[in-house]
C-alpha positions as CSV (number, residue, x, y, z in Angstrom):
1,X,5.2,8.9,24.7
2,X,7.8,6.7,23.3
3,X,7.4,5.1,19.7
4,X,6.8,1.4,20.5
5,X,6.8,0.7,16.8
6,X,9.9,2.7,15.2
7,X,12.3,1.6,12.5
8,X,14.9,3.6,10.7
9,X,13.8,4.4,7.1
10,X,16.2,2.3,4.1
11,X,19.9,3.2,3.7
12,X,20.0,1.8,0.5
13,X,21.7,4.0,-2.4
14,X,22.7,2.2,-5.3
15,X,20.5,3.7,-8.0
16,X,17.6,5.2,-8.6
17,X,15.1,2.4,-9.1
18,X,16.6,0.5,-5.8
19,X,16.3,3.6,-3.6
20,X,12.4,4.1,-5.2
21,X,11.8,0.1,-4.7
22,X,13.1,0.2,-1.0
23,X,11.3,3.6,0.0
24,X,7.6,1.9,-1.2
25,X,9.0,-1.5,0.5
26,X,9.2,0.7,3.5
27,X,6.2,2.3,3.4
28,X,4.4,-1.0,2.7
29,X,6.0,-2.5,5.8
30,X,4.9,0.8,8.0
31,X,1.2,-0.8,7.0
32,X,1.4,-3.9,7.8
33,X,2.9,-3.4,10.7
34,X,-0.2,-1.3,12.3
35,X,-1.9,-4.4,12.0
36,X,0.3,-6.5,13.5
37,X,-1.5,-8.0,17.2
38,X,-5.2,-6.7,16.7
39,X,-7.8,-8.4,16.7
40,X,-10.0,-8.8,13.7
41,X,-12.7,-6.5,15.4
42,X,-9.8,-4.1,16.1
43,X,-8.8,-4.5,12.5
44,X,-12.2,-3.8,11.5
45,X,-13.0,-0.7,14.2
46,X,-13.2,2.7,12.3
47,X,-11.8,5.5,14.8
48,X,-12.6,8.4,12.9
49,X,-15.7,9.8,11.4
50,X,-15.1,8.4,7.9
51,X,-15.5,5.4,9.1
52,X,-11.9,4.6,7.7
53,X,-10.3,1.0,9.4
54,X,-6.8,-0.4,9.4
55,X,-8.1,-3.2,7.8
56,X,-10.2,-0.8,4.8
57,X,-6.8,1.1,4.2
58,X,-4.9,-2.5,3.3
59,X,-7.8,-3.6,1.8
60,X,-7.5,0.0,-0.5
61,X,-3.8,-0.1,-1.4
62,X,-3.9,-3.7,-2.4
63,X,-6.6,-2.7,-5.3
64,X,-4.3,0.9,-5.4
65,X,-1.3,-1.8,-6.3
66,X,-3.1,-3.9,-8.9
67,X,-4.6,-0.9,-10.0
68,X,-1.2,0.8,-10.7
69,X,1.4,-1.6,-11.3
70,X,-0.9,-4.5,-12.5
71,X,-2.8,-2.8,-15.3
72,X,-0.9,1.1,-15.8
73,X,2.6,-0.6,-15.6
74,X,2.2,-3.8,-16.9
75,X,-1.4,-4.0,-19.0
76,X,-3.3,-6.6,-16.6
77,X,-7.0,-6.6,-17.0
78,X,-8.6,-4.1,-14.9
79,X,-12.5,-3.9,-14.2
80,X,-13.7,-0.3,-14.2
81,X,-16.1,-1.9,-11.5
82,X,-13.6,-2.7,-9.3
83,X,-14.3,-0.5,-5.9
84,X,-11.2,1.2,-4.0
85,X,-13.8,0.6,-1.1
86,X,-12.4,0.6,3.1
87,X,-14.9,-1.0,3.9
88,X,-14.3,-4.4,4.4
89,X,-17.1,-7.2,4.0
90,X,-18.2,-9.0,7.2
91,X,-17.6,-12.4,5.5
92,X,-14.1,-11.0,4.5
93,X,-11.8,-12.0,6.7
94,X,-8.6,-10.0,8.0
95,X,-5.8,-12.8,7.3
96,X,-7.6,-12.8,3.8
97,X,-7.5,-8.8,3.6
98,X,-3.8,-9.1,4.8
99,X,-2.7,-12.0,2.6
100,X,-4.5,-10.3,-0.7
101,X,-2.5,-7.3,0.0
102,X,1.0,-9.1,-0.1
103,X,0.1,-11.0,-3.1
104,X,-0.5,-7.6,-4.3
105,X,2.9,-6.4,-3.6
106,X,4.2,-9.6,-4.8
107,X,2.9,-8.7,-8.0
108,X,3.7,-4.9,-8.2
109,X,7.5,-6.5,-7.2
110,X,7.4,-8.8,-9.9
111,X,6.0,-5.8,-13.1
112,X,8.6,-3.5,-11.4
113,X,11.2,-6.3,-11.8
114,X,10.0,-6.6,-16.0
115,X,9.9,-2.7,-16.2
116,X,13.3,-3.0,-14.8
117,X,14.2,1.1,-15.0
118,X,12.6,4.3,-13.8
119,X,12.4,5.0,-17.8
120,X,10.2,2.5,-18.6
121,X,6.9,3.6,-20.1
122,X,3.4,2.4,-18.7
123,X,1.4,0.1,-21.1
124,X,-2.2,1.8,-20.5
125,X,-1.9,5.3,-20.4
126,X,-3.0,8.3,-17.7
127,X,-5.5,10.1,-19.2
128,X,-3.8,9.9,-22.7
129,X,-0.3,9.7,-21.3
130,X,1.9,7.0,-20.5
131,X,4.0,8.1,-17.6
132,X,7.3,6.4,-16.3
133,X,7.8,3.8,-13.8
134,X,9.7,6.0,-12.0
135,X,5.9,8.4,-11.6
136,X,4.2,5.1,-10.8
137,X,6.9,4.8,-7.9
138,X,6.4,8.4,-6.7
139,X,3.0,8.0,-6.8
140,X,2.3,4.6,-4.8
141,X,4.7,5.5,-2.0
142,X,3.0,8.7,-1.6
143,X,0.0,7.0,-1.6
144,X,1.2,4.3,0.7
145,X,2.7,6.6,3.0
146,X,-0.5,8.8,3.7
147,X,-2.5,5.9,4.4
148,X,0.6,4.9,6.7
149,X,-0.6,7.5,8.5
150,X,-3.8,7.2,8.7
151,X,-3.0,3.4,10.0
152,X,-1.0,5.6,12.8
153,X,-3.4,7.7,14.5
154,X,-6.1,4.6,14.2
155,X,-3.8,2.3,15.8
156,X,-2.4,4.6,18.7
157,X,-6.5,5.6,19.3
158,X,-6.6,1.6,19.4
159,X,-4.1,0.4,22.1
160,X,-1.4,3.3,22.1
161,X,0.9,1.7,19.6
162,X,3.1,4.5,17.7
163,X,5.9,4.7,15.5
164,X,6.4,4.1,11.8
């Protein structure tokens, strides 16, 4: 089956915070993209028994983001209520979901931007340790890019759609 949905991974390599940047820009972009033409109710359909949905994994990395960049990276306020839920409220909408996720990113850009080197140091600790940006960086792409996957196999169960 062809890859209806393929894109060559970034070419950039001009330092080490650019290449990290563009490689979690990518990743972000593979998620989006899975939702790209679906329906809200397709959005919304868990395909496997976890009852995990496109729309619940962008929903999850757009908490994952604030959770990271916003309050580990940067110091915003963080609620140790806030829920890294997939499942979506019925009265939340998926252009809402969707738009709340790039504000998200928007946001992790912008604390990225401030940090402004992998060396940079995290203003609320890991368990008692402030780790680099550059961790932070490793960590959300990997992140990202296992719940790109996920958003794979739901979307080809879905209509057939594959490709990152």
């Amino acid at each position: 089956m062809p890859e209806t949905q393929r894109e060559p991974v970034p070419r950039v390599d001009t330092g080490e915070l650019d290449v990290a940047h563009a490689f979690l820009e990518f990743q972000r972009h593979c998620v989006l993209k899975k939702a790209e033409g679906l329906t809200d109710e397709e959005l919304r359909r868990p395909m496997v028994a976890s009852g995990t949905s496109i729309l619940g994994l962008i929903q999850h990395l757009a908490e994952a983001e604030r959770y990271w960049f916003g309050y580990h990276l940067a110091g915003a306020e963080w609620s140790a209520d806030t829920e890294f839920g997939m499942t979506v409220p019925a009265d939340r909408d998926a252009a809402t979901v969707i738009a709340d996720y790039r504000a998200a990113m928007a946001g992790s850009d912008g604390a990225i931007e401030a940090a402004g080197h992998p060396e940079a140091v995290m203003v609320t600790p890991v368990e008692g340790v402030s780790k680099t940006l550059r961790w932070v960086l490793a960590h959300m792409t990997t992140e990202t890019a296992r719940h790109a996957g996920h958003a794979d196999i739901i979307r080809e169960q879905i209509d057939g759609a594959t490709g990152r």
